[in-house]
C-alpha positions in Angstrom: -17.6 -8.7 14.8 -16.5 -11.7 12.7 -19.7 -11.7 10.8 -19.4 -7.7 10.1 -15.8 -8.8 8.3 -17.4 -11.4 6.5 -20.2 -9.2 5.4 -17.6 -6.6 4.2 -15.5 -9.2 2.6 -18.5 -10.0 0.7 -19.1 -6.5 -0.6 -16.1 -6.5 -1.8 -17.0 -8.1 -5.6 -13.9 -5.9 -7.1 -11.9 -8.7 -5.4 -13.2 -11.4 -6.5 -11.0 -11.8 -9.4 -8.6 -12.6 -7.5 -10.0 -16.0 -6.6 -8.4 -17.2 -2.7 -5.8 -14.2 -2.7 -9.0 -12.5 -2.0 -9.2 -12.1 1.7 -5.2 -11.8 1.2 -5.4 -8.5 -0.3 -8.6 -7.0 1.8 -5.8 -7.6 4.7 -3.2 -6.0 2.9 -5.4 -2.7 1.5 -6.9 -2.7 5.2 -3.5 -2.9 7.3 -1.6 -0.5 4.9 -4.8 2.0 4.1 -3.9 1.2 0.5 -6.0 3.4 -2.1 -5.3 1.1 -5.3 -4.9 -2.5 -4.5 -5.5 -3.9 -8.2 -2.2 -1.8 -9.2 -0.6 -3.5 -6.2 -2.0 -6.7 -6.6 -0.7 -6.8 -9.8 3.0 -6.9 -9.0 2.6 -8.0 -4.9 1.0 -11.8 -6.0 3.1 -14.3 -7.0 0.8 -17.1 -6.6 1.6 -19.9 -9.0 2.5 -23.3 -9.4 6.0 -22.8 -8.5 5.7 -19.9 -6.1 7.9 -21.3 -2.9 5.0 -20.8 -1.2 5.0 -17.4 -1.4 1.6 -16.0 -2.8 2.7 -12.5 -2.1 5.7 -10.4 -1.7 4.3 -6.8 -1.4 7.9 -4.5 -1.2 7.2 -0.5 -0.3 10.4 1.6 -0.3 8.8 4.5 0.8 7.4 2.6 3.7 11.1 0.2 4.1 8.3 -2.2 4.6 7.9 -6.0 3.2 5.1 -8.0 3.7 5.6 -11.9 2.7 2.4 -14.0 3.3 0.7 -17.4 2.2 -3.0 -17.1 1.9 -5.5 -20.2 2.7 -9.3 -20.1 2.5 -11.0 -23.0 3.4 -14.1 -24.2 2.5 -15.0 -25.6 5.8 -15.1 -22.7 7.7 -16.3 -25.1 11.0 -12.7 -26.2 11.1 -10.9 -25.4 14.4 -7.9 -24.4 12.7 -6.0 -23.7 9.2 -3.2 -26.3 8.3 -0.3 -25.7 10.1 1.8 -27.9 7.3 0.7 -24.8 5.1 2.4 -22.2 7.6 5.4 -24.4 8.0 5.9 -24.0 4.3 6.6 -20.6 5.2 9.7 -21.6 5.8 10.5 -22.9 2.4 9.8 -19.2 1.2 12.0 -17.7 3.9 14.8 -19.7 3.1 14.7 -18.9 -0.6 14.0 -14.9 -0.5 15.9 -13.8 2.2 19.2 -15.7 1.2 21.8 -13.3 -0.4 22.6 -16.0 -2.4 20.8 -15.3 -6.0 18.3 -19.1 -5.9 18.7 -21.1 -8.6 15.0 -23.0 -10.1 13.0 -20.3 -9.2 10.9 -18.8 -12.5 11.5 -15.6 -13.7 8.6 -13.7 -11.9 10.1 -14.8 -9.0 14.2 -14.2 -9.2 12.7 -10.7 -10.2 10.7 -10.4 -6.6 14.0 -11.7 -5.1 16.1 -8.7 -6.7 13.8 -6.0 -6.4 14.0 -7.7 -2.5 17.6 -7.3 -2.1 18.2 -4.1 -4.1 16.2 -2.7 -1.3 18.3 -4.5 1.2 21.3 -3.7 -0.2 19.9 0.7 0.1 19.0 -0.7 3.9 15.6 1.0 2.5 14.1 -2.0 4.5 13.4 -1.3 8.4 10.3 -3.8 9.3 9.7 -7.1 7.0 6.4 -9.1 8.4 5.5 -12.8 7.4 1.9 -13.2 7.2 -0.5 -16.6 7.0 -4.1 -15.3 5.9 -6.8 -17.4 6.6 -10.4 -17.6 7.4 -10.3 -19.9 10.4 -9.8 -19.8 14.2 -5.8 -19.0 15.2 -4.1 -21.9 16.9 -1.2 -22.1 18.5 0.0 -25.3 16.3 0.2 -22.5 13.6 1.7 -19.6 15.9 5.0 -21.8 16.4 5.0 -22.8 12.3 4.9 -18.6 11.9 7.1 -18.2 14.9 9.8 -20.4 13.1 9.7 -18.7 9.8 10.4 -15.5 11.6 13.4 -17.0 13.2 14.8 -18.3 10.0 14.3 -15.0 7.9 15.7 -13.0 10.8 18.9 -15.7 10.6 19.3 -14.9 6.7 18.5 -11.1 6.8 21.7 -10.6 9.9 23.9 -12.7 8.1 23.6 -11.4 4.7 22.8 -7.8 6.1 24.7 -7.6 9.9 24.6 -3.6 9.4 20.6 -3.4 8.7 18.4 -3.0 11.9 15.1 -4.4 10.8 12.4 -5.6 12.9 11.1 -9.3 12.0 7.4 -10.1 13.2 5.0 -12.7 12.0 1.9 -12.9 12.6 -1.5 -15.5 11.9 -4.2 -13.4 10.6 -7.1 -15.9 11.0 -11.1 -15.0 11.6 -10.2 -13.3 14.8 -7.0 -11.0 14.5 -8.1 -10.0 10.9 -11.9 -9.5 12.6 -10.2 -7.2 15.3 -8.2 -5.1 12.7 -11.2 -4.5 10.9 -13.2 -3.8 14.2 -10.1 -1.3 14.5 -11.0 0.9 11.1 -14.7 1.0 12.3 -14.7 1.7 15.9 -13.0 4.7 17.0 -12.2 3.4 20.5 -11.7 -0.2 21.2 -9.6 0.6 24.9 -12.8 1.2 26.8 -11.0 1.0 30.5 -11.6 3.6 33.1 -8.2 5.3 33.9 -6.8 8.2 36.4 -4.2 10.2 36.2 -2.2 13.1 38.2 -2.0 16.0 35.8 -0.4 19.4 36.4 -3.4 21.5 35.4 -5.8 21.8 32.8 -8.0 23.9 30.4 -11.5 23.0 28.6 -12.2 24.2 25.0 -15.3 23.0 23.4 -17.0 23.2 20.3 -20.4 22.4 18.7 -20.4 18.8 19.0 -17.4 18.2 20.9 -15.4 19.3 24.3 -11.7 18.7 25.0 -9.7 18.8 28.0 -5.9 20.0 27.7 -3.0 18.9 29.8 0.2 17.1 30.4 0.5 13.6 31.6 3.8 11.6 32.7 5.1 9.5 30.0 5.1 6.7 32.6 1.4 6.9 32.2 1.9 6.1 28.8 4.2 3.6 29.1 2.1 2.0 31.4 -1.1 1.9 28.7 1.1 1.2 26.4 2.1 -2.2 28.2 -1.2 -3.2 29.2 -3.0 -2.1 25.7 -0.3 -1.9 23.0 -1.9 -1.5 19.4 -5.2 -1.3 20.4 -4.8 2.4 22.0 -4.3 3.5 18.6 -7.6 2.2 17.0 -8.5 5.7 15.4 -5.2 6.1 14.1 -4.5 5.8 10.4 -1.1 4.5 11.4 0.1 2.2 14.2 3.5 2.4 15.8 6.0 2.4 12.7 8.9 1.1 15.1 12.4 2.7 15.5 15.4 2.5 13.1 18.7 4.4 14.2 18.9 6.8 11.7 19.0 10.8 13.1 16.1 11.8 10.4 13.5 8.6 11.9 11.1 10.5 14.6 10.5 7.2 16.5 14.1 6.9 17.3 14.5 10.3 18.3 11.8 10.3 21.0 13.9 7.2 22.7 17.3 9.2 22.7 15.3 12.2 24.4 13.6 9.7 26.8 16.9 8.7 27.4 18.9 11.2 27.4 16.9 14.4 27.7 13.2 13.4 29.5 12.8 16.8 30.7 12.7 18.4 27.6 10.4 16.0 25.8 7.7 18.6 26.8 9.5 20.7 24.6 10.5 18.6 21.9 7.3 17.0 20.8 4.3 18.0 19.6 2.2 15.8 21.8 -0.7 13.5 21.7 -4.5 13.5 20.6 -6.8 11.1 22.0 -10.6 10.3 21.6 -12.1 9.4 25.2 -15.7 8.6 26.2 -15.2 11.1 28.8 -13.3 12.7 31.5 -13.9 14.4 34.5 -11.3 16.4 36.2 -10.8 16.8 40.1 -8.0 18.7 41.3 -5.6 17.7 39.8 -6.7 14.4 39.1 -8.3 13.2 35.8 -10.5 10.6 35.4 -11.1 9.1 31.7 -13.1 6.2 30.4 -12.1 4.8 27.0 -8.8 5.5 25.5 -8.1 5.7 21.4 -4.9 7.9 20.4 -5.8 9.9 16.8 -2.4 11.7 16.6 0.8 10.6 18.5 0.9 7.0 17.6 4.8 7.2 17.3 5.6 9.0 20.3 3.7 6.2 22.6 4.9 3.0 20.4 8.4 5.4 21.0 8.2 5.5 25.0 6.9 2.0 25.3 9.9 1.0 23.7 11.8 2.2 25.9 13.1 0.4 29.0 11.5 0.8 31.6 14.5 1.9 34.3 14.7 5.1 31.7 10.6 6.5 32.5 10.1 8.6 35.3 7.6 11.0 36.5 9.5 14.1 35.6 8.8 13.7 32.4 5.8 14.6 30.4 3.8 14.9 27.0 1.2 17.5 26.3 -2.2 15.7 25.6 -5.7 16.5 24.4 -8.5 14.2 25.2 -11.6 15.1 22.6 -14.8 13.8 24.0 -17.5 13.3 20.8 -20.1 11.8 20.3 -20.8 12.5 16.5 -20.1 10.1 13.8 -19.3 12.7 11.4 -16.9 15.0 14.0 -15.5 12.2 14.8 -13.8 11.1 11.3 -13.2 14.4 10.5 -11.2 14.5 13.6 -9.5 11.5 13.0 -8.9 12.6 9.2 -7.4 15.9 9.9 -5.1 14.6 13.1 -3.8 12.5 10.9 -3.5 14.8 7.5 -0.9 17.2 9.9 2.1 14.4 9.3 1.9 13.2 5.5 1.7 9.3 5.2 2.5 9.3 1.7 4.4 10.9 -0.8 1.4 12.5 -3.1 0.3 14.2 0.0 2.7 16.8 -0.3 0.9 17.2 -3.9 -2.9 17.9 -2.5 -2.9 21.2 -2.4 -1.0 22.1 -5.9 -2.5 24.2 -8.1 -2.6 21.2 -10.8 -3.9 18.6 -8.9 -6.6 21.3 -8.0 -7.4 22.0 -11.1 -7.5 18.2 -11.5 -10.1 17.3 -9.0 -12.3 20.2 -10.5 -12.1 18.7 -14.2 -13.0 15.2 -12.6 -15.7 16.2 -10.9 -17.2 17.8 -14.4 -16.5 14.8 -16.0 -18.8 13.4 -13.6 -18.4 9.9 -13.7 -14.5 9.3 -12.5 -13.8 9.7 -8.8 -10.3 11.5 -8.5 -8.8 12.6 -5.4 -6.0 14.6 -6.0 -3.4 13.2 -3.7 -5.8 14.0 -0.5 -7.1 10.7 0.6 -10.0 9.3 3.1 -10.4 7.6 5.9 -9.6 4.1 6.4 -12.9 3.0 5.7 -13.2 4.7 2.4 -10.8 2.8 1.3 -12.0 -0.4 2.7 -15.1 -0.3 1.2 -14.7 1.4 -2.3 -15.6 -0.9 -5.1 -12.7 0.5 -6.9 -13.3 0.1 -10.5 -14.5 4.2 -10.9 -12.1 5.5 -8.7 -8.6 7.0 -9.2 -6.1 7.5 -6.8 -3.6 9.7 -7.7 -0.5 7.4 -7.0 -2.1 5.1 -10.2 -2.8 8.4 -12.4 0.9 9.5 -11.6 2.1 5.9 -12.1 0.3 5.8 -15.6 1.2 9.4 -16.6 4.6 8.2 -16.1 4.8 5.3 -18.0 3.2 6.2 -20.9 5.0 8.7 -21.0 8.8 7.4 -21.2 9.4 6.7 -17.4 8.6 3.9 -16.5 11.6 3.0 -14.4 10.1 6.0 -12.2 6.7 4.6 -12.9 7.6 1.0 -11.1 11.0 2.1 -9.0 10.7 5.6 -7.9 7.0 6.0 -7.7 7.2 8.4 -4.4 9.8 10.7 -6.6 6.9 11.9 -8.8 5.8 13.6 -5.5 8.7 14.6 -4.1 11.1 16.1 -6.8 9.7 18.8 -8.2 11.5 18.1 -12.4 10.3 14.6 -11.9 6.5 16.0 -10.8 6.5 19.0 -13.6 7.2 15.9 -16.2 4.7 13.8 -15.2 2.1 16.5 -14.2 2.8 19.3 -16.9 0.3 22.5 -17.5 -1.1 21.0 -20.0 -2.2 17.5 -18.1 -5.7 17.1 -18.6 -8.9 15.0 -16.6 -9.5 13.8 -19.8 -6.0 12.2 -20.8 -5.7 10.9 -17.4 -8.4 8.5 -17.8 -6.7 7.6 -21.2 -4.0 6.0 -19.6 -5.2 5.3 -16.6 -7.8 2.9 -18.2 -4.2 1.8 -20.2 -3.0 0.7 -17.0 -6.5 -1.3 -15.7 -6.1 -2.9 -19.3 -2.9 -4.2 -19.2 -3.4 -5.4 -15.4 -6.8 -6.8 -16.2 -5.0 -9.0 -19.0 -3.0 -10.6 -16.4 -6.3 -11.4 -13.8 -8.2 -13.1 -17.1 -4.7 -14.8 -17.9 -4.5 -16.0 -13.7 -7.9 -17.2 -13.7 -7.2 -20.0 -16.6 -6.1 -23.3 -15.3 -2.4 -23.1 -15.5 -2.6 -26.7 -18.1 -5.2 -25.0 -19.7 -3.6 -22.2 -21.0 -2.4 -22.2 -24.6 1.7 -21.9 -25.3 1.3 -18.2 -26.1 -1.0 -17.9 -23.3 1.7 -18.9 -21.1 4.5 -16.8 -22.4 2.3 -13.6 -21.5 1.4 -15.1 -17.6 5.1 -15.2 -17.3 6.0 -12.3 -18.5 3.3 -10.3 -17.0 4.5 -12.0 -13.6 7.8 -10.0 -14.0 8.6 -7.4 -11.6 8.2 -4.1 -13.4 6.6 -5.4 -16.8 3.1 -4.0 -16.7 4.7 -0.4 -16.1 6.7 -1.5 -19.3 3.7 -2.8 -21.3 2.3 1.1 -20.5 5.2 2.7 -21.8 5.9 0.4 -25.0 2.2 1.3 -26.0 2.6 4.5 -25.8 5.9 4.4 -27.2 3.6 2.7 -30.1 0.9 4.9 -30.0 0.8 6.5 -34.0 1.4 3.2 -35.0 -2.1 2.1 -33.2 -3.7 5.7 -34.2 -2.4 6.0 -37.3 -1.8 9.4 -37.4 1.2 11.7 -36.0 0.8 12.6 -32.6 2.4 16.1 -31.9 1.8 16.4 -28.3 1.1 13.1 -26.7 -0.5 14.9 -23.3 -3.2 15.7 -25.7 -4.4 12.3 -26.5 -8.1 11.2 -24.9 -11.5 9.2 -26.0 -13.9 11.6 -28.0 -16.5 10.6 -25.3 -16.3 11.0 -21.3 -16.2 7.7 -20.2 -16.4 5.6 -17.2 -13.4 4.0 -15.7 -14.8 0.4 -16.7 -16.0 1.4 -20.2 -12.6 3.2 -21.0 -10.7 0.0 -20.1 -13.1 -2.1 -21.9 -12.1 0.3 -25.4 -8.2 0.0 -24.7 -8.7 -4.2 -24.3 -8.3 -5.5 -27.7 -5.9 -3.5 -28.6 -4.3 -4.2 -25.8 -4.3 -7.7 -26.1 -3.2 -7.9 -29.6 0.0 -5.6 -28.4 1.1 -7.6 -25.8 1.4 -10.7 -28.1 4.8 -8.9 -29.0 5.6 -8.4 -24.9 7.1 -11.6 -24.2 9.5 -11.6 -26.8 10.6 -8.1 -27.7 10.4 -6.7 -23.8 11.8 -9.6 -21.6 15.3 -8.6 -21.9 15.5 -5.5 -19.2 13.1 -7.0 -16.8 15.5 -10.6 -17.0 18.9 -9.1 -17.0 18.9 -5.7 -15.4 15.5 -3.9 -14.4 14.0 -0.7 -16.0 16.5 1.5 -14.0 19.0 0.2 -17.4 17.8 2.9 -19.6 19.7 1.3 -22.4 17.9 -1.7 -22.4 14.7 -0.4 -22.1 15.1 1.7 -25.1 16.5 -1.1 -27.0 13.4 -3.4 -26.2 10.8 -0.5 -27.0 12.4 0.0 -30.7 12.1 -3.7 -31.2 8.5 -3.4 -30.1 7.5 -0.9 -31.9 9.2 -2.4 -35.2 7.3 -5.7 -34.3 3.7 -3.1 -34.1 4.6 -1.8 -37.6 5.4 -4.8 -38.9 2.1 -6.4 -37.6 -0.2 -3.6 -38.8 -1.5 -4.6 -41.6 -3.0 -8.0 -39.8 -4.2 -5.4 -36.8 -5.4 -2.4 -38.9 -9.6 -3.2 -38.0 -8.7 -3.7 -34.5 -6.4 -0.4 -34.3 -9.1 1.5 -36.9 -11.9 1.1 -34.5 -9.8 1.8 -31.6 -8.7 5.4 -33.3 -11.7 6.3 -34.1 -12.8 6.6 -30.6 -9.5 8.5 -29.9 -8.8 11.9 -30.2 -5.6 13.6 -31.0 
């Protein structure tokens, strides 16, 4: 299966830009079922010359996950192992992001990762932080105790600068064969292929064109058991694996312990129990036979009662289960798809069925040559494998809407509120919204990131003096969400003409993803000359939750785009006549 990862890895050209953070971010977008990894990438990699060996730090509130990982590809891929001095170096990063002690040397880009870190600490928003080493060669144990170290150390820092926080610490080398497995996970449905019996109360069949399901109860110690012997890989069709438990009354995981504790005879009652794809099953009495084993829906609840110790399971206590035998391709994602869409994973779920992002997906699909999905998402593998460049996820629509709009604080900080709170959702997605001005600055969004990749990919001592300003400032947590909103803060400046009703703004002809970004480049690149100097402030000193200071650095901005004109007025001309207002 190792060659089937390569293969894909291949496929993936959209990533390429991204030079040896590559393989990196296919192992974050695959792990995390992330929809639109160049908006990610673009804050998550820190990769530079003075990065404390940390070449990403990818921080999700809405998850209270953070992923910190040094990435190595090697050119020898016969090698038996990755450097281990590399993984030790771990450490290094450990030390200086997890101290509550603000570091000192550090560049900008990466004092901003640190507080955006420890804000998030601070809100205990943070429940699971995992240190990764990404590689392409075979896992050794050399490496294991380098990873196994770094864990230790960040789990010292994070209890003594946080006692009150209950966050789980892993680490973990993702080399050829873990990374191999987890992508074997998104493609094979069932990777548990034992032969298992089971006493079960009773049963009932229900079957359907191209599948058959058996319905019953079975002991939780039955679960517990599998889930000793098998862990993550029962949950191979799952869009999620166990999340882990925090002790907070609203976290599900934790709940399902306190009944198992406290309660085990009404778990029954309690839960809404588990879905599982089998090979097949044959049922005797009351005894079931099944061979293969892959849970779709009920992830939590097992990763829950394996958790549990085990003088607290007993027989007495069950969980209502369906094992779905199918052998279609097709049922079987849809099943998968549809387990899973019952629970939301994200925020813009909530959002799929609204009447505007309806609307939405219709006017995409007209437009016929941007892919839009409206807050409902795909399977794992869709997201795995899509190029990318002419798709749009709704999380990067809402993030652009938002920004260019005069929010970009919610844009970068409170992404998941757009979703959630209906004033914040009604601003960002009004009536009026359109396909059209979507892609407008969406494309702004690819534009500004893109500046940043073609920045990376120059040799650090060949970049020019202003060349380098930009890099660092683009490497700030938060600016690119600025760069969107100062634009469009400066946006009759570049069009030269009043703009009544900025919603209404879009290109005079439909265009592609790509070819959109590629109109919005030079202008792009002539604005941000002004970034580093007239928007460093709030992203230095505060963050873009201090209104004030945002508001302050946009006026300069825009005064700085006035003044500029003149020398600009062909690039901004040609731009506005492509524009409509």
């Amino acid at each position: 299966m190792t060659d089937s990862l390569e293969v894909a890895l291949q496929q993936r050209v959209d990533l390429d830009r991204y030079g040896s953070n590559k393989r990196l971010l296919f192992a974050l977008q695959l792990t995390f079922d992330i929809e639109d990894i160049d908006t990610v990438a673009a804050t998550a990699l820190t990769d530079s010359s003075n990065d404390k060996a940390c070449d990403l730090l990818y921080i999700d509130r809405n998850a209270g996950r953070v992923v910190l990982a040094q990435g190595y590809e090697s050119e020898n891929a016969a090698r038996q192992q990755a450097p281990a001095g590399k993984a030790a170096t771990l450490h290094q990063a450990v030390n200086w992001l997890f101290n509550k002690s603000q570091p000192v040397g550090v560049p900008d880009a990466l004092l901003g990762a640190w507080r955006e870190l420890h804000d998030a600490l601070e809100d205990d928003a943070i429940g699971d932080v995992e240190i990764w080493y990404v590689h392409n060669l075979p896992e050794s144990k050399q490496v294991a105790e380098e990873i196994q170290a770094a864990r230790d150390a960040a789990y010292a820092q994070l209890g003594h600068g946080y006692p009150g926080n209950e966050i789980d610490i892993s680490g973990t080398e993702l080399g050829r064969a873990v990374l191999s497995r987890r992508y074997e996970s998104s493609q094979t449905p069932i990777l548990v292929s034992d032969t298992f019996k089971v006493k079960v109360p009773g049963a009932f069949v229900e079957r359907g064109d191209k599948w058959t399901a058996l319905c019953t109860s079975v002991p939780i110690s039955w679960l517990y058991e599998r889930y000793a012997q098998h862990g993550a890989d029962l949950f191979s069709p799952n869009v999620r694996d166990y999340l882990g438990s925090r002790r907070s009354q609203s976290n599900i995981n934790n709940g399902i312990q306190e009944t198992v504790r406290n309660e085990p005879a009404n778990l029954w009652a309690y839960n809404n129990g588990i879905t599982a794809l089998v090979h097949s099953f044959n049922l005797d009495a009351y005894s079931l036979e099944i061979t293969g084993l892959g849970i779709v829906n009920g992830a939590q609840t097992t990763g829950a009662i394996g958790s549990v110790p085990a003088e607290k399971i007993g027989d007495e206590s069950h969980v209502l289960t369906r094992f779905i035998r199918c052998d279609d391709p097709e049922t079987v994602r849809n099943i998968v798809r549809f387990n899973n869409r019952q629970n939301p994973t994200q925020a813009s779920d909530f959002r799929s069925n609204d009447g505007i992002q309806r609307r939405l997906v219709q006017e995409f699909q007209k437009l016929g040559v941007v892919g839009y999905s409206g807050g409902r998402r795909g399977g794992s593998e869709d997201v795995i494998r899509r190029p990318g460049e002419n798709q749009l996820s709704a999380e990067a629509a809402a993030q652009a809407l938002a920004a260019f709009h005069g929010q970009s604080g919610v844009a970068y900080h409170e992404k998941s509120k757009i979703w959630e709170q209906d004033a914040i959702y009604s601003s960002v997605f009004p009536e009026r919204v359109t396909a059209e001005h979507i892609v407008f600055v969406a494309s702004l969004l690819r534009a500004v990131e893109l500046e940043k990749t073609k920045l990376g990919q120059i040799d650090a001592s060949a970049r020019t003096e202003d060349q380098a300003e930009l890099f660092d400032w683009l490497g700030l947590r938060g600016s690119i969400m600025l760069a969107v909103e100062a634009i469009g803060h400066a946006r009759e400046s570049v069009i030269g003409a009043a703009v009544s009703d900025p919603y209404t703004l879009r290109f005079k002809k439909n265009l592609s993803m790509p070819k959109a970004t590629q109109t919005w480049e030079p202008v792009v690149e002539t604005l941000l000359a002004f970034a580093p100097d007239q928007l460093r402030n709030p992203l230095v000193t505060s963050s873009l939750r201090n209104r004030p200071a945002v508001t302050k650095a946009l006026s300069n901005f825009r005064s700085q785009v006035v003044a500029a004109r003149k020398h600009n007025r062909e690039t901004y001309e040609l731009f506005a006549d492509r524009v409509t207002v």
